[in-house]
BAKE-601019 format. One record per residue: residue number from 1; x, y, z of N, C-alpha, C in turn; residue in three letters. Coordinates in pm, whole numbers. Example, Ala and Ser with C-alpha at 12.3 -4.5 7.8 and 13.67 -1.06 7.14 Angstrom:
! BAKE-601019
i:npx:npy:npz:capx:capy:capz:cpx:cpy:cpz:aa
1:1319:-569:780:1230:-450:780:1320:-330:780:ALA $
2:1285:-225:708:1367:-106:714:1290:3:787:SER $
! end
This chain:
! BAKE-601019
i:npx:npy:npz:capx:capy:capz:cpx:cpy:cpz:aa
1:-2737:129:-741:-2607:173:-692:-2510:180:-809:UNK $
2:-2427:299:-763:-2305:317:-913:-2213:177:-853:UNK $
3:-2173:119:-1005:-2046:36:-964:-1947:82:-908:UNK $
4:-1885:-54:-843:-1809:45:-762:-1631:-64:-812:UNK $
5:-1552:-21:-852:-1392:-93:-932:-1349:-105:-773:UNK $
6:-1255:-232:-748:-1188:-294:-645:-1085:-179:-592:UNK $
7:-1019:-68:-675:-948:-4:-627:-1000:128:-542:UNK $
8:-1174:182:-594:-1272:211:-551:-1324:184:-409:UNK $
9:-1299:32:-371:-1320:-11:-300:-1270:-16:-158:UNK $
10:-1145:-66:-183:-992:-38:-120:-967:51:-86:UNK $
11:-1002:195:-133:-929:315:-88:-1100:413:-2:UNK $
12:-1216:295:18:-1297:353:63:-1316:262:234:UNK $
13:-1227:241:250:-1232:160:363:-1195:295:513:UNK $
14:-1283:256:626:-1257:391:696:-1238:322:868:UNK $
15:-1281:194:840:-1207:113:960:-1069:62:985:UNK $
16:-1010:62:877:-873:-47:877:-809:89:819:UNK $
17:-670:-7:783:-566:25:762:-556:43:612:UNK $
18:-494:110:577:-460:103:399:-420:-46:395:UNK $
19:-262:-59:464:-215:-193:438:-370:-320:507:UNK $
20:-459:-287:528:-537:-372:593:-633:-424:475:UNK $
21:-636:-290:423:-788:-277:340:-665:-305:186:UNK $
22:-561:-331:159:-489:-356:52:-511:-529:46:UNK $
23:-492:-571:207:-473:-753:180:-596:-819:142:UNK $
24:-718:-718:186:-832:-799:216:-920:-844:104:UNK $
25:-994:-934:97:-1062:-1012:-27:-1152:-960:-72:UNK $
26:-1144:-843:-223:-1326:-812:-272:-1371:-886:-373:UNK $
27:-1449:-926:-377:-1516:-1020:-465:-1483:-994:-596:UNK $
28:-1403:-1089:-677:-1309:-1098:-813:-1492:-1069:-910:UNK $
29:-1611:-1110:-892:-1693:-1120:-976:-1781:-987:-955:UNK $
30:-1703:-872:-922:-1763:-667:-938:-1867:-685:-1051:UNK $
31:-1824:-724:-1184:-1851:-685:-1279:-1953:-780:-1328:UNK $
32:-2009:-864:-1237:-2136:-977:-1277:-2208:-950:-1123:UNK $
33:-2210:-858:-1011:-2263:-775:-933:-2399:-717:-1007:UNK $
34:-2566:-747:-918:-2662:-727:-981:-2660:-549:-894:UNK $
35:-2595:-454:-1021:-2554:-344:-919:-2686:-264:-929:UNK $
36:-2748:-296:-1031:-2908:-216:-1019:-2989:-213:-887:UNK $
37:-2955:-312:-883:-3059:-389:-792:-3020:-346:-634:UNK $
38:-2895:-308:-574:-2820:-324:-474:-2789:-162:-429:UNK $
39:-2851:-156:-292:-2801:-75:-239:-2638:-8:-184:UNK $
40:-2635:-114:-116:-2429:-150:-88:-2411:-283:-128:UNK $
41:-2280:-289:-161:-2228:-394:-197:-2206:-522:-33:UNK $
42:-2227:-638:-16:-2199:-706:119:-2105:-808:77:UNK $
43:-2011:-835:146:-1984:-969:104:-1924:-1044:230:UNK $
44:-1890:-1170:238:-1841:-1251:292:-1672:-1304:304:UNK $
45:-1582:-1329:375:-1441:-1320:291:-1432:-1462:301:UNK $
46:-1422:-1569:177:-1444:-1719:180:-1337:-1746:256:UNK $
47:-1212:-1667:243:-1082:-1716:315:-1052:-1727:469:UNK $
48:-1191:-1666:539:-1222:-1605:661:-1359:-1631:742:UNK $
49:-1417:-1692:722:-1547:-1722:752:-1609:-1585:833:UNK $
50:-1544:-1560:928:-1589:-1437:1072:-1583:-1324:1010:UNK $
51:-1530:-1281:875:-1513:-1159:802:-1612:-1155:737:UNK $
52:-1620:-1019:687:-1742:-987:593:-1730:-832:622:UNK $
53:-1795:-770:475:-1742:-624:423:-1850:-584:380:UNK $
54:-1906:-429:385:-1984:-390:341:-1914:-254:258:UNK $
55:-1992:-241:151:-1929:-47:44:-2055:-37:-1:UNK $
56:-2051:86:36:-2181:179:2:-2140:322:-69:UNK $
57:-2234:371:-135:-2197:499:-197:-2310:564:-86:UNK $
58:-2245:653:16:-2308:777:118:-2276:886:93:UNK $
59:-2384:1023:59:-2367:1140:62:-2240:1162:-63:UNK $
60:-2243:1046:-211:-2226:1074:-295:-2071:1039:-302:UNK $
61:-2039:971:-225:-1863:942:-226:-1889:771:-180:UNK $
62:-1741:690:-158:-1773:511:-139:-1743:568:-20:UNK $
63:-1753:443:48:-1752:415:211:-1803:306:221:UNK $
64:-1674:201:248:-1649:75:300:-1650:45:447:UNK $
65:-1676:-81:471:-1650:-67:672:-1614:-290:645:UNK $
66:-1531:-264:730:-1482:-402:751:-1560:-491:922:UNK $
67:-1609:-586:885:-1709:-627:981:-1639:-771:1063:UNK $
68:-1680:-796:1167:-1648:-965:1205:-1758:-987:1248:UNK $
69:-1779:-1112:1258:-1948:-1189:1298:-1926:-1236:1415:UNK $
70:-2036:-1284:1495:-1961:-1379:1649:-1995:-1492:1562:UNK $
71:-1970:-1564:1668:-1973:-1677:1624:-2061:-1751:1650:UNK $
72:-2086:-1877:1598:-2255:-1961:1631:-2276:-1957:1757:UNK $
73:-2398:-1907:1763:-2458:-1971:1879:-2602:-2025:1873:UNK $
74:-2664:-2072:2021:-2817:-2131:1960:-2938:-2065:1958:UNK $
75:-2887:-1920:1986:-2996:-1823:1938:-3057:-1802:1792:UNK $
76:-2911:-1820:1747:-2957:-1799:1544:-3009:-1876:1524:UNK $
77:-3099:-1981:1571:-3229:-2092:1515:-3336:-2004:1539:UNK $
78:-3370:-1935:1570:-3452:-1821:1598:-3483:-1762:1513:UNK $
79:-3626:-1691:1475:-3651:-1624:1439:-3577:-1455:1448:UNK $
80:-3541:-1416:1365:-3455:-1289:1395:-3468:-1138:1278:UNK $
81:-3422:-1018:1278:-3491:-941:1266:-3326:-895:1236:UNK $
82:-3316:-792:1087:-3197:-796:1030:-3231:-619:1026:UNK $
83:-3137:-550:1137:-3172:-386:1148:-3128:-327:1038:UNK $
84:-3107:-344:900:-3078:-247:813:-3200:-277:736:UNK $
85:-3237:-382:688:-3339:-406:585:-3502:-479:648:UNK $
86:-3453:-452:771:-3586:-486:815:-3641:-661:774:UNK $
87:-3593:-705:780:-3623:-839:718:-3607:-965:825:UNK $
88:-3748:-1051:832:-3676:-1154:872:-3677:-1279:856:UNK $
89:-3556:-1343:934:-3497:-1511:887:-3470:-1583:1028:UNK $
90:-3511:-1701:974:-3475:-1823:1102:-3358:-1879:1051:UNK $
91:-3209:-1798:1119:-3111:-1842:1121:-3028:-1742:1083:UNK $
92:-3072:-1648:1008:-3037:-1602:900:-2962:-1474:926:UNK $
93:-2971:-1402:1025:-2896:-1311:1101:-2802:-1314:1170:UNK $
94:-2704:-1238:1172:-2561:-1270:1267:-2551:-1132:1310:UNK $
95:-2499:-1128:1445:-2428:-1002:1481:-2325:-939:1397:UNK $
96:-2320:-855:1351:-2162:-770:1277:-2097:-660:1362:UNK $
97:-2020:-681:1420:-1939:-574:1473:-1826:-523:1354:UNK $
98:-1824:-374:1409:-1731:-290:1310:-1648:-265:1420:UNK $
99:-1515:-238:1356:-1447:-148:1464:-1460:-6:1420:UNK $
100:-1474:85:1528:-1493:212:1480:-1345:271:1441:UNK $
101:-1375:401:1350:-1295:475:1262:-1217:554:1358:UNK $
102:-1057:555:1310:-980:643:1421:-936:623:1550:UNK $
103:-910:676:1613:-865:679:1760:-946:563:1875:UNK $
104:-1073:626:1798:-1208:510:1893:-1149:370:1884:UNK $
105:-1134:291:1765:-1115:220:1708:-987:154:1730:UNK $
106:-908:230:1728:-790:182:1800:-794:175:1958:UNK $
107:-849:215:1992:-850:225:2170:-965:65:2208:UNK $
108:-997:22:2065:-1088:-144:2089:-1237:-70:2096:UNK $
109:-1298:-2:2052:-1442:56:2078:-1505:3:1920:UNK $
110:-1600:-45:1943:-1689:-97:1785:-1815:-73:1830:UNK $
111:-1890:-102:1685:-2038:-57:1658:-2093:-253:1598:UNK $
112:-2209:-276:1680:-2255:-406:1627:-2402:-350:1577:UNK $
113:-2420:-400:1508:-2533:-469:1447:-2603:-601:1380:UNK $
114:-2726:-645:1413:-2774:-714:1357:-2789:-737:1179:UNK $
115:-2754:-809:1104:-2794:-775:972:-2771:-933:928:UNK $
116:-2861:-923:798:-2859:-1055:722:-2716:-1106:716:UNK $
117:-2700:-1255:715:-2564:-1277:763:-2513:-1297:640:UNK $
118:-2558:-1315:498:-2549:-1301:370:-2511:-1154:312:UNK $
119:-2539:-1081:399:-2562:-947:337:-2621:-887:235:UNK $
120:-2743:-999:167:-2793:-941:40:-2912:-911:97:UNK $
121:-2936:-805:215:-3042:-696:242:-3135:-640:98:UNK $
122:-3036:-586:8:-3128:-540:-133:-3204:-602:-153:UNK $
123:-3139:-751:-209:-3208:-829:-308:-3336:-901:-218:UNK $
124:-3342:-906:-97:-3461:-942:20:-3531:-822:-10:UNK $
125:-3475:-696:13:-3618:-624:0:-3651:-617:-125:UNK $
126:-3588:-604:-237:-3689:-648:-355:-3699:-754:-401:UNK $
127:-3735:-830:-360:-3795:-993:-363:-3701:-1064:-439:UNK $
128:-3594:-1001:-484:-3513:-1109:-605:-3450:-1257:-442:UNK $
129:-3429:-1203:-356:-3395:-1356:-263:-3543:-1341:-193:UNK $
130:-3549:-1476:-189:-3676:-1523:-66:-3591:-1553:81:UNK $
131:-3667:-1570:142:-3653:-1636:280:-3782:-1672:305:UNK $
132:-3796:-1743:413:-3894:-1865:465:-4045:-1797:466:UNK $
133:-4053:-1709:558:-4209:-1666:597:-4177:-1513:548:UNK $
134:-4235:-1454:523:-4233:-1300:467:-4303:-1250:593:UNK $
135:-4296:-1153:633:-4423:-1081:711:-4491:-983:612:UNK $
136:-4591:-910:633:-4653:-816:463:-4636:-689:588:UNK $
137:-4583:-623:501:-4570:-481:500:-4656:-358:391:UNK $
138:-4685:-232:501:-4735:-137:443:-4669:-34:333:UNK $
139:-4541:-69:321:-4486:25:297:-4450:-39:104:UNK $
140:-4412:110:47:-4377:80:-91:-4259:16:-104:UNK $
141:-4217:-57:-253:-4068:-97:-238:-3985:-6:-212:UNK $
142:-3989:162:-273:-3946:270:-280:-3927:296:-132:UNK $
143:-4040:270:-18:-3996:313:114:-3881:246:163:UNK $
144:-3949:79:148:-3837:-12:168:-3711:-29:170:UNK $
145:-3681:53:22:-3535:94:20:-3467:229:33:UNK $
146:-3554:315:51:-3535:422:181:-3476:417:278:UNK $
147:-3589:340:410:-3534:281:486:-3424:229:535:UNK $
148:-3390:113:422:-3254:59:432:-3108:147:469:UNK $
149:-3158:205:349:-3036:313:318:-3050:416:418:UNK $
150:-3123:467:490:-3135:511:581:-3044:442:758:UNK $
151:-3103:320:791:-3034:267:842:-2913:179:841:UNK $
152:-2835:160:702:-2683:179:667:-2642:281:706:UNK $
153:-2753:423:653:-2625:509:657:-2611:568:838:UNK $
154:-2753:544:914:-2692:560:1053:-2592:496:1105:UNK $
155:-2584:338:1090:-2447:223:1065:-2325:284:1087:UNK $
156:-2299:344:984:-2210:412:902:-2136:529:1017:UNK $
157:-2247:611:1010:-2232:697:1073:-2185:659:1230:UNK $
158:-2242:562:1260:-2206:531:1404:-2030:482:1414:UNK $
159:-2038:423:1322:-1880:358:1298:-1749:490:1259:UNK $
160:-1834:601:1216:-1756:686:1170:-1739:803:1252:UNK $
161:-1815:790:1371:-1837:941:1420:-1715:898:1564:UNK $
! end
């Protein structure tokens, strides 16, 4: 993935508000980001626990989406299944709801998904993070991260359409 500069970031946000996507927390450490390695950028907002942000470069431009998590429950001891990267973890998944882009979005309509509650989907599919049990797959790393990016960018699309 191309790096992506905080102001890059900020002005690629398509859920919130300018003034929304101006207050909100991107990770001060961009520039120590393993960006080779990384499909979209994920992060967590430390100041916020229930927040968390994803930026992706789609169809060659950024595109950010601002996420909230639910909150614990005793399902996440479970074995669970993370719909962008295909991956799975006992515990390790959280719901992410987006609010959708525009009018939808304002009227309270969102897009959830399942996804690693870390958000480092990349670095799981190319082995740089472990998790507990692997399942083995047929597919190349190259599909792997196909895939992914494939189902971000439906994500995406769902949040945006």
């Amino acid at each position: 993935m191309k790096p992506l500069t905080e102001p890059e970031i900020r002005a690629a946000f398509v859920n919130c508000t300018k003034g929304e996507a101006s207050r909100l927390n991107v990770p001060r450490d961009l520039a120590e980001q393993p960006w080779d390695d990384l499909d979209f950028l994920g992060w967590r907002d430390p100041q916020a626990p229930d927040r968390a942000y994803l930026a992706a470069v789609i169809d060659g431009r950024p595109v950010a989406v601002a996420l909230r998590s639910s909150g614990a429950a005793s399902w996440q001891a479970r074995r669970s299944l993370c719909s962008l990267c295909v991956t799975t973890h006992t515990g390790g998944v959280s719901l992410l709801v987006a609010p959708r882009a525009g009018k939808a979005g304002k009227q309270g309509n969102s897009v959830g998904a399942y996804m690693c509650a870390d958000l480092a989907c990349s670095l799981y599919v190319r082995g740089k993070k472990e998790v507990g049990t692997k399942l083995h797959e047929s597919l190349t790393l190259e599909e792997k991260i196909e895939r992914t990016l494939a189902n971000l960018a439906a994500f995406v699309a769902k949040v945006t359409a």
